[in-house]
C-alpha positions in Angstrom: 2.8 -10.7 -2.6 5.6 -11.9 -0.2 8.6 -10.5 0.7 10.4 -13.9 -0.1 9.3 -13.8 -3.4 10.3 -10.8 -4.0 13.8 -11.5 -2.7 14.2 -14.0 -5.0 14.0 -11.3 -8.1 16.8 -9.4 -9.5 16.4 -5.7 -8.9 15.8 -4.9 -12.7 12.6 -7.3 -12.0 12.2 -5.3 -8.6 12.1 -1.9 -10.9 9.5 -3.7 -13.7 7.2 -4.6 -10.7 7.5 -1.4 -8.9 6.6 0.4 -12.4 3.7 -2.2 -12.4 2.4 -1.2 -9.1 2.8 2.4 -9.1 0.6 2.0 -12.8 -2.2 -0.2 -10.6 -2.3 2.8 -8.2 -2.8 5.8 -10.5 -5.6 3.7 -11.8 -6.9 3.1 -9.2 -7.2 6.6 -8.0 -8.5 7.6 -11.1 -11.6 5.3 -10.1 -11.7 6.7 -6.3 -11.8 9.9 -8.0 -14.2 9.0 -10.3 -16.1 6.9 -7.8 -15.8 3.4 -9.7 -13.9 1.9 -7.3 -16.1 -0.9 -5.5 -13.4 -3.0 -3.9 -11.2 -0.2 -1.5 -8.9 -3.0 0.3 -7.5 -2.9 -3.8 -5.8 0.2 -3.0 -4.6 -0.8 0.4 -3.2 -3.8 -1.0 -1.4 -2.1 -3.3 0.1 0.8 -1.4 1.4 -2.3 0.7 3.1 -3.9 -2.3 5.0 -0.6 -3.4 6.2 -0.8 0.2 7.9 -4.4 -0.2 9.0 -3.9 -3.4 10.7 -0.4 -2.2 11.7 -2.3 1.1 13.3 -5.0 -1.0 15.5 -3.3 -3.3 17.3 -0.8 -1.0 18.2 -4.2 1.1 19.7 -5.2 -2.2 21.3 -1.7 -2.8 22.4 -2.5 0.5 23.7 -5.4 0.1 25.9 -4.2 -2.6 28.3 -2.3 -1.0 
C-alpha cells in the first residue's frame, strides 16, 4: 500500500483500514506463536502499513487546524 493512496481516503476510511490492519497483525501473531506462519515478510509488511496509515491520519489531524 502507498502513501498516495492512502491520502486520497477520508480519515473515517483511514480508521476502518487501520482497524483492518491491526486485525491482520494479531493474526498473525497468533500463527508466529503457534508457529503456522510460513511467509514472515507478512508481518513486516504489515507492521509497515499500520505505520502509513498512522503517518497519514495525524498529517490530516494536522491539517485540520
Amino acid at each position: 500500500m502507498k502513501a498516495s493512496e492512502l491520502k486520497a481516503k477520508s480519515p473515517a476510511d483511514l480508521q476502518a483500514e487501520l482497524l483492518s490492519l491491526t486485525k491482520a497483525q494479531f493474526g498473525l501473531r497468533m500463527q508466529v506463536a503457534t508457529q503456522q506462519l510460513t511467509n514472515t515478510s507478512e508481518f513486516r509488511k504489515v507492521r509497515r502499513d499500520i505505520a502509513r496509515v498512522k503517518t497519514v491520519l495525524t498529517e490530516k489531524k494536522g491539517a485540520q487546524k
